[in-house]
SETIFI-938672 format. One record per atom (N, C-alpha, C): atom name; x, z, y. Coordinates in nm, 3 decimals, always signed. Atoms other than C-alpha are relative to their C-alpha. Example, Ala and Ser with C-alpha at 12.3 -4.5 7.8 and 13.67 -1.06 7.14 Angstrom:
PT,atomo,x,z,y
PT,N,+0.089,+0.000,-0.119
PT,CA,+1.230,+0.780,-0.450
PT,C,+0.090,+0.000,+0.120
PT,N,-0.082,-0.006,-0.119
PT,CA,+1.367,+0.714,-0.106
PT,C,-0.077,+0.073,+0.109
END
This chain:
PT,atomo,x,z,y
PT,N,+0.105,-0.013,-0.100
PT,CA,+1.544,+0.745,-3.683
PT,C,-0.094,-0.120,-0.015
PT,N,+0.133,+0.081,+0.013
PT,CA,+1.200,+0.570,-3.741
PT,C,+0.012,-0.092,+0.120
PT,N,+0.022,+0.106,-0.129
PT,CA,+1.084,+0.281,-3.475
PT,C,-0.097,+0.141,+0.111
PT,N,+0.116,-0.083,-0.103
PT,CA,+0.791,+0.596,-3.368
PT,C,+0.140,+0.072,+0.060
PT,N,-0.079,-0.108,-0.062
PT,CA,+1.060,+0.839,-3.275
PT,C,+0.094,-0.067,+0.102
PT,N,-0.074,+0.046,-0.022
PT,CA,+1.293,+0.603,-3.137
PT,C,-0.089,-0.008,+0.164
PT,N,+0.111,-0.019,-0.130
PT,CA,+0.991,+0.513,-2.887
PT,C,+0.023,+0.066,+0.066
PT,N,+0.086,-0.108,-0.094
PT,CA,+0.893,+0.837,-2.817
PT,C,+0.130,+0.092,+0.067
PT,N,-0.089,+0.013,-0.104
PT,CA,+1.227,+0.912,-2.728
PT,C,+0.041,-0.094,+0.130
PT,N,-0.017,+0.107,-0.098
PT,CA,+1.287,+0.617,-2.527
PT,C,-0.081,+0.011,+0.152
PT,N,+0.148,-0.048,-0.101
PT,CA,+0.926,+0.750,-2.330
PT,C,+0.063,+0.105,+0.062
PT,N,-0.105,-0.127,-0.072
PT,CA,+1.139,+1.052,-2.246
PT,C,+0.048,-0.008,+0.070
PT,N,-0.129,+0.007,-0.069
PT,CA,+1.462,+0.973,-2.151
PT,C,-0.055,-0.114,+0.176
PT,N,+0.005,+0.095,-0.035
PT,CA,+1.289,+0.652,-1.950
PT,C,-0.123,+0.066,+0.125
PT,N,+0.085,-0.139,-0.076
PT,CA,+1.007,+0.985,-1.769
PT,C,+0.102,+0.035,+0.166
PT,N,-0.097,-0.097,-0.079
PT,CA,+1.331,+1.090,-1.565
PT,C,-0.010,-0.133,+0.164
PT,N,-0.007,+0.093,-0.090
PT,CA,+1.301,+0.739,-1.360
PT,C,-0.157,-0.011,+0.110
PT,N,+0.135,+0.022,-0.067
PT,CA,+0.945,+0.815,-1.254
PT,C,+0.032,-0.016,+0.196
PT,N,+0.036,-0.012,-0.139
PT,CA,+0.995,+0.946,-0.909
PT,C,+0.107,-0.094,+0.053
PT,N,-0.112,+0.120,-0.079
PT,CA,+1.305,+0.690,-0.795
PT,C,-0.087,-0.084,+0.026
PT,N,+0.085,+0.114,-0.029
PT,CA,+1.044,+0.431,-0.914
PT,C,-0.108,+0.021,+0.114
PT,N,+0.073,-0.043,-0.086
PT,CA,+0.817,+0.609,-0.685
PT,C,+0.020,-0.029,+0.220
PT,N,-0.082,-0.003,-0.114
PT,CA,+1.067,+0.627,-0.407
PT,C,-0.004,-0.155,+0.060
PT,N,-0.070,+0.129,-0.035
PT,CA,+1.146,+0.274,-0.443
PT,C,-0.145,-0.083,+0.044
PT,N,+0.157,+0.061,-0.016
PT,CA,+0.745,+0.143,-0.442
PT,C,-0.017,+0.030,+0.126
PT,N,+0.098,-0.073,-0.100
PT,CA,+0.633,+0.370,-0.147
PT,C,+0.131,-0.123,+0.121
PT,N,-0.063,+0.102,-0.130
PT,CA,+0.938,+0.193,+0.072
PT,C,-0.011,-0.157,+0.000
PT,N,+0.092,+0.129,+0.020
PT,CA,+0.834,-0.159,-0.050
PT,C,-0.077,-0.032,+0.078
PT,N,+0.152,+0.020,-0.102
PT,CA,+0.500,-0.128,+0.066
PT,C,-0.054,+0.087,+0.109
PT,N,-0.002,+0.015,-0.166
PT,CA,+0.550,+0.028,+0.366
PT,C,+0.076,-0.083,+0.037
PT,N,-0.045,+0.066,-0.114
PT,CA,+0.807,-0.234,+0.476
PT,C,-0.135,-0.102,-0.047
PT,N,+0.129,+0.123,+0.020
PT,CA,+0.527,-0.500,+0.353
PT,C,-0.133,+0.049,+0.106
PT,N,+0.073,+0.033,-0.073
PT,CA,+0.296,-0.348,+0.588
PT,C,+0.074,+0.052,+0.126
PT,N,-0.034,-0.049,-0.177
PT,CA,+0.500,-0.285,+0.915
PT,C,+0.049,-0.122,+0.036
PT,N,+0.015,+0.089,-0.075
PT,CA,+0.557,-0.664,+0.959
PT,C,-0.138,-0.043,+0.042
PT,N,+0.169,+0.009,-0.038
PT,CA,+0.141,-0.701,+0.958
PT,C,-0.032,+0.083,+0.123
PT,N,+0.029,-0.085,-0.093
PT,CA,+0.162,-0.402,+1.182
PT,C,+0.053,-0.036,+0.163
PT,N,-0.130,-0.011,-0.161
PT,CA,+0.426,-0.455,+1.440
PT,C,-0.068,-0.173,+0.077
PT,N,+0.057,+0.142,-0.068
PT,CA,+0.234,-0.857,+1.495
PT,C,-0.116,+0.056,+0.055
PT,N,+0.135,-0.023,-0.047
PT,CA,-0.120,-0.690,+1.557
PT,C,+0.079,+0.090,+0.083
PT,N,-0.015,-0.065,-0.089
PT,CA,+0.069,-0.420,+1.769
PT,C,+0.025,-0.104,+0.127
PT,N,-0.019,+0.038,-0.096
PT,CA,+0.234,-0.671,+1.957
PT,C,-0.061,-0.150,+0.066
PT,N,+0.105,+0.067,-0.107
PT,CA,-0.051,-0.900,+2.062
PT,C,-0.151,+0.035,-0.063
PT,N,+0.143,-0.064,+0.081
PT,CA,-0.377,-0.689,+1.970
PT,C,-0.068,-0.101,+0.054
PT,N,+0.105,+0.102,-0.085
PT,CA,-0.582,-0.902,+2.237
PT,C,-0.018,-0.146,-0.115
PT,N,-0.043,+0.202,+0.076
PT,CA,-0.477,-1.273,+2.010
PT,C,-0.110,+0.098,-0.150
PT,N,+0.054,-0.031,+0.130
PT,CA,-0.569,-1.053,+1.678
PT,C,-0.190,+0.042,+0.008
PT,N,+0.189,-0.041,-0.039
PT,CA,-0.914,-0.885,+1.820
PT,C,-0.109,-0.159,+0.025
PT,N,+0.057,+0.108,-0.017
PT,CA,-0.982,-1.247,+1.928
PT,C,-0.015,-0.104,-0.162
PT,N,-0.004,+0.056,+0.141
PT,CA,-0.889,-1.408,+1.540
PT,C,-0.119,+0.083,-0.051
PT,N,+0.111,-0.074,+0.065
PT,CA,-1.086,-1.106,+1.377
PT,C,-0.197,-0.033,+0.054
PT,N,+0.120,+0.066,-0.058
PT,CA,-1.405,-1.245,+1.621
PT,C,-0.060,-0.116,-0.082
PT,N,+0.033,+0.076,+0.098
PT,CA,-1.370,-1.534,+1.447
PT,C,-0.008,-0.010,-0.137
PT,N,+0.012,-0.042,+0.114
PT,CA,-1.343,-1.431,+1.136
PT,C,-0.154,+0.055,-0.017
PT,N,+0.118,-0.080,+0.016
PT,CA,-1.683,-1.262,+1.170
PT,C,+0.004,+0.107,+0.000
PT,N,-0.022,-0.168,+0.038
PT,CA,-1.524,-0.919,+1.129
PT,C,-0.095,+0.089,+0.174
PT,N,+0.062,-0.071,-0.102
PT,CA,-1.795,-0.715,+1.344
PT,C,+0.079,+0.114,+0.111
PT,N,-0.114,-0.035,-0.137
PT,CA,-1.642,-0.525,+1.706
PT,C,+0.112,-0.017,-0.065
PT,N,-0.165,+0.050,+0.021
PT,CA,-1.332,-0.716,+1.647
PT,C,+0.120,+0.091,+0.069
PT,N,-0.094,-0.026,-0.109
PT,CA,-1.121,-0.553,+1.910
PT,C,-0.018,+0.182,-0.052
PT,N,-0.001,-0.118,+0.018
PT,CA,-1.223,-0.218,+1.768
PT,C,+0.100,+0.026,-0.154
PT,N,+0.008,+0.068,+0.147
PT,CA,-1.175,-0.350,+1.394
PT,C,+0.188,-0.016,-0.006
PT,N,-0.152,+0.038,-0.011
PT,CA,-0.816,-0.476,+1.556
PT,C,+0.087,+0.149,+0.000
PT,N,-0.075,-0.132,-0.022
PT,CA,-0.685,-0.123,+1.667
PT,C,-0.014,+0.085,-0.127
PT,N,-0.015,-0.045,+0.140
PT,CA,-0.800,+0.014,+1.345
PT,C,+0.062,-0.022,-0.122
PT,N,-0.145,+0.062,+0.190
PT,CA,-0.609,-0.219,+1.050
PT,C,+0.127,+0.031,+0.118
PT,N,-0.143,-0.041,+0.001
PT,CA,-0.294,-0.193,+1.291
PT,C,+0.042,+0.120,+0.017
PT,N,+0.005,-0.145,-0.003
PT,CA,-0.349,+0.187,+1.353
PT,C,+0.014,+0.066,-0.177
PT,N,-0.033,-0.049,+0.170
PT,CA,-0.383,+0.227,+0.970
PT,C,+0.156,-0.057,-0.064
PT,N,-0.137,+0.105,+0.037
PT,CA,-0.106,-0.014,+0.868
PT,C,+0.145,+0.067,+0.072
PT,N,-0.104,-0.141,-0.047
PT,CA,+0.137,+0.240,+1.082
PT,C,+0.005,+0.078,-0.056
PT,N,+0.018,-0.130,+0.064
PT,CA,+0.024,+0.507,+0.955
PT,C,+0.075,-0.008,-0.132
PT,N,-0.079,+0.038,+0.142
PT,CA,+0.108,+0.367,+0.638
PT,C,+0.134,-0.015,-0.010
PT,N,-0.136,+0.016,+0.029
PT,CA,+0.424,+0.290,+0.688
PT,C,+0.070,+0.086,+0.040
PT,N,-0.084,-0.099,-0.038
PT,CA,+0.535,+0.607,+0.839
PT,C,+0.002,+0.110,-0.123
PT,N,+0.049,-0.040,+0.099
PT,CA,+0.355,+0.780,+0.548
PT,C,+0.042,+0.007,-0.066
PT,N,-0.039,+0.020,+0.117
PT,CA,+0.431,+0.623,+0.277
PT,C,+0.264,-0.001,-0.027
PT,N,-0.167,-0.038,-0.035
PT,CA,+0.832,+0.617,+0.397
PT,C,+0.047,+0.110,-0.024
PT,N,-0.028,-0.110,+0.012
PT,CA,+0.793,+0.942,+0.430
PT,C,-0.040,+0.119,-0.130
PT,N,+0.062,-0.055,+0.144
PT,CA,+0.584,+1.046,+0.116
PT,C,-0.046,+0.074,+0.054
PT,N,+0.113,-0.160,-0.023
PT,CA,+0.339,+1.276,+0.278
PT,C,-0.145,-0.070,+0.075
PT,N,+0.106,+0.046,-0.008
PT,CA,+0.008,+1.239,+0.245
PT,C,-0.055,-0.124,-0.051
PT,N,-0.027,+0.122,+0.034
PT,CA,+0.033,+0.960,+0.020
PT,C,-0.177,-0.069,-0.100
PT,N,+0.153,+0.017,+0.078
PT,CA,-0.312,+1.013,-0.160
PT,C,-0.094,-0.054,+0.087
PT,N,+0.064,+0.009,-0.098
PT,CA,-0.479,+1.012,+0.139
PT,C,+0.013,-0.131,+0.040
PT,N,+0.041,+0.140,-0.101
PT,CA,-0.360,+0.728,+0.363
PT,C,-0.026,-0.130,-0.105
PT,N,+0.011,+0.147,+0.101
PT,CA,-0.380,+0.468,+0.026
PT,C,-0.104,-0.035,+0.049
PT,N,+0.124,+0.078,-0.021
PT,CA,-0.755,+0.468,+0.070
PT,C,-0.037,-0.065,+0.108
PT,N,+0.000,+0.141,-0.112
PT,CA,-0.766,+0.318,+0.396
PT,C,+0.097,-0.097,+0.002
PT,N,-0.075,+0.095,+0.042
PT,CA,-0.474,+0.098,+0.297
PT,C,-0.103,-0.088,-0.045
PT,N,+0.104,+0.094,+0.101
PT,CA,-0.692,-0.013,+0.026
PT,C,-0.118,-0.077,+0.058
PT,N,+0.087,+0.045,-0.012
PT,CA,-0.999,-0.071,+0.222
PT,C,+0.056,-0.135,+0.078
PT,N,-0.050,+0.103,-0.142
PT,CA,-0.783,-0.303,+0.510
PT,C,+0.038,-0.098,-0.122
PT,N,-0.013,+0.157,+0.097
PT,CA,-0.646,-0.536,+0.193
PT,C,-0.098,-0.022,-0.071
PT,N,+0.102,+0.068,+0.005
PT,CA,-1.012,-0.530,+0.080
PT,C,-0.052,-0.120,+0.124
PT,N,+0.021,+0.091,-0.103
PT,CA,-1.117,-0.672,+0.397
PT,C,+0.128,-0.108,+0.009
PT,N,-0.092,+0.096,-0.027
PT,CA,-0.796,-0.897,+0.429
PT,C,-0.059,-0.114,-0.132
PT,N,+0.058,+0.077,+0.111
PT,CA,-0.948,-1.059,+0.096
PT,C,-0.067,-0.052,+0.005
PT,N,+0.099,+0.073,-0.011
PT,CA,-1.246,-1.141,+0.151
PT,C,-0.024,-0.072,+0.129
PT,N,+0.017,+0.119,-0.134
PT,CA,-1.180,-1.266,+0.521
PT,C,+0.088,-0.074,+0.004
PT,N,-0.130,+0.098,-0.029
PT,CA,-0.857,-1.427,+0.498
PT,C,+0.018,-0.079,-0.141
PT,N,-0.114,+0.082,+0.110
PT,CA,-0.723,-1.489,+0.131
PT,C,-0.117,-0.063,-0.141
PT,N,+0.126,+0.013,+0.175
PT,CA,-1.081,-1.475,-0.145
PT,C,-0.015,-0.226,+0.011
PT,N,-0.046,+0.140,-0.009
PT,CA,-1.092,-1.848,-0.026
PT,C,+0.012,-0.120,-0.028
PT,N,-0.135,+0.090,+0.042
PT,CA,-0.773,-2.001,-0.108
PT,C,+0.026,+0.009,-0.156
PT,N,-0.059,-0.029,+0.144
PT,CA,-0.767,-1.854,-0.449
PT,C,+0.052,+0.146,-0.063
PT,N,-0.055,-0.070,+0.069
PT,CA,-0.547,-1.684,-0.657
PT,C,+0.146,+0.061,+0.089
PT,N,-0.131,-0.008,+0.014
PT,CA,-0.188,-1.758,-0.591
PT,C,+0.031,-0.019,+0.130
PT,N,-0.082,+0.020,-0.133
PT,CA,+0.016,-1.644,-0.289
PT,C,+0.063,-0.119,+0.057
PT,N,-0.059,+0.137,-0.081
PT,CA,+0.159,-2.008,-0.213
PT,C,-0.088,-0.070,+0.058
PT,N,+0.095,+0.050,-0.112
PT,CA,-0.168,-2.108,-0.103
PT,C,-0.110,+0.079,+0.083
PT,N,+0.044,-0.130,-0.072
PT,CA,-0.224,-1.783,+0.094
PT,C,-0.124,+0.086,-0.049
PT,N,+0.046,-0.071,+0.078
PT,CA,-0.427,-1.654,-0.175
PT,C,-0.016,+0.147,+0.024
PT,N,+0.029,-0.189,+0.043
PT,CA,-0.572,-1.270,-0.307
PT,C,+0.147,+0.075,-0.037
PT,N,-0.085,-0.020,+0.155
PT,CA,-0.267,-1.251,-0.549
PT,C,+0.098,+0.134,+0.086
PT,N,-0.086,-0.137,-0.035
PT,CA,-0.035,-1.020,-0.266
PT,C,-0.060,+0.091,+0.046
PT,N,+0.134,-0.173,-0.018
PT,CA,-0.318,-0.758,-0.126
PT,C,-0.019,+0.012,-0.144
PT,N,+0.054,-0.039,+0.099
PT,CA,-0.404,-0.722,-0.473
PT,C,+0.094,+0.075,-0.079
PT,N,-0.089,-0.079,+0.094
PT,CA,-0.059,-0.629,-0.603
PT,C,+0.000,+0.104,+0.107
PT,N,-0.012,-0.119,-0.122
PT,CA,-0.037,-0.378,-0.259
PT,C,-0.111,+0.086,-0.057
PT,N,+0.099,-0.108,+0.002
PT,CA,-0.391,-0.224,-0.350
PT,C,+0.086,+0.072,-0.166
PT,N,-0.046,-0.012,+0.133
PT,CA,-0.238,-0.212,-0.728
PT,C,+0.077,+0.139,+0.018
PT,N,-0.057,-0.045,-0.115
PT,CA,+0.020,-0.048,-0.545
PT,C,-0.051,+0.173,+0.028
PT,N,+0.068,-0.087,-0.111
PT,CA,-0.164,+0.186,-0.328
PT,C,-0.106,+0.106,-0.159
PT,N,+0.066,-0.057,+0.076
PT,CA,-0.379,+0.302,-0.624
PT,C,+0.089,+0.065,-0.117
PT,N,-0.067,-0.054,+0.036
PT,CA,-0.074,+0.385,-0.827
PT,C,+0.049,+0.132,+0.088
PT,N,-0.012,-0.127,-0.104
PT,CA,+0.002,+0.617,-0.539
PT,C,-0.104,+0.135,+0.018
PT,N,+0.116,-0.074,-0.021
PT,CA,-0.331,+0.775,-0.522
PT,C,+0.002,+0.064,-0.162
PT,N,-0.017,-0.074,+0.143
PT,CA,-0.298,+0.873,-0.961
PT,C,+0.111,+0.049,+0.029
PT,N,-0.123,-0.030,+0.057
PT,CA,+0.079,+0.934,-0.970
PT,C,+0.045,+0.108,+0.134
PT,N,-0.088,-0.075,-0.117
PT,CA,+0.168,+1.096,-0.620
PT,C,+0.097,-0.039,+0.050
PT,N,-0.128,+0.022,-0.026
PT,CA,+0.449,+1.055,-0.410
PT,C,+0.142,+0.007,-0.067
PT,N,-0.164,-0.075,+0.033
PT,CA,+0.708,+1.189,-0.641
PT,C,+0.096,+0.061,+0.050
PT,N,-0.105,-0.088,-0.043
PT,CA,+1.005,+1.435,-0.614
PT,C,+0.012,-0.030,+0.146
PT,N,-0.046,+0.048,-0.184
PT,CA,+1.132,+1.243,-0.288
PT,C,-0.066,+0.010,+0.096
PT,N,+0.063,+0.011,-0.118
PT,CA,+0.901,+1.317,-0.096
PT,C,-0.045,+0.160,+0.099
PT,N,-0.009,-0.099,-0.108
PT,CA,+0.779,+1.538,+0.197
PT,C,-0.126,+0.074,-0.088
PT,N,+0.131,-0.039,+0.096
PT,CA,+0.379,+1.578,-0.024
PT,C,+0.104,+0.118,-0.090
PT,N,-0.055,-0.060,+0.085
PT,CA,+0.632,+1.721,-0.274
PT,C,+0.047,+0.155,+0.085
PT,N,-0.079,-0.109,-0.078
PT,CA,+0.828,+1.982,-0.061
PT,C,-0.124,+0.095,+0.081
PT,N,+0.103,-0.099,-0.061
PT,CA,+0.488,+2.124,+0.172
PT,C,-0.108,+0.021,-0.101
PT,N,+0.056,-0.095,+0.085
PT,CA,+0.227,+2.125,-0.142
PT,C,+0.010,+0.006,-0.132
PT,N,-0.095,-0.068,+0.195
PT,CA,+0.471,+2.155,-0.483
PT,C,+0.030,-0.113,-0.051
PT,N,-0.007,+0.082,+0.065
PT,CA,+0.481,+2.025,-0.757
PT,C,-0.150,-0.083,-0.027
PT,N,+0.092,+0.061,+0.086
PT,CA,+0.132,+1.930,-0.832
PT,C,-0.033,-0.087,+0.102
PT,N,+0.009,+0.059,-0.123
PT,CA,+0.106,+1.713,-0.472
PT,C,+0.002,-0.183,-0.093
END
């Protein structure tokens, strides 16, 4: 057996792990956003007042919306349904978290950096090409091609 064949087996056998890896991502990054969530749930008033300062325009509206999405997400993505869908407002809330909180500091997460919204949108945009995979609920109400 050649090095090509050996590969292109290897690409095969290594196909069967897609949706676990799928499984295993989507619960990741929903628990990564239901501690963000569950702090803005439980003092929206403190967060609507930060986002003010931040500049983020009607703050208090701005507030109920990232922790209203950031739920969503994590019930979502837990659950694998609708996984195309809720990414893009994922995506837009760790745009905004970037450029108001982390663009900054940098790069690198130790000095509260871009570097972890960026692997989440990474993330989130793998979700939006690939789908939920097998495990999920997307899978079971619209097929296989979900």
């Amino acid at each position: 057996m050649n090095v090509k064949q050996l590969y292109l087996k290897y690409s095969h056998v290594s196909g069967y792990g897609k949706s676990i890896s799928l499984l295993f991502a989507r619960l990741i990054v929903a628990y990564g956003f239901y501690g963000p969530a569950m702090m803005k749930w439980s003092d929206i008033d403190s967060v609507a007042s930060w986002f003010g300062t931040l500049g983020i325009p009607f703050p208090t509206l701005n507030a109920y919306m990232a922790a209203s999405t950031e739920m969503a997400g994590v019930v979502l993505l837990t659950l694998g349904f609708l996984i195309r869908l809720i990414s893009i407002p994922l995506i837009v809330v760790m745009l905004v978290a970037i450029v108001t909180v982390h663009l900054h500091n940098g790069f690198s997460c130790g000095d509260n950096g871009f570097e972890i919204p960026v692997y989440y949108m990474l993330f989130l945009l793998i979700f939006i090409t690939s789908g939920a995979g097998k495990f999920s609920l997307d899978r079971i109400v619209f097929g296989d091609k979900s």
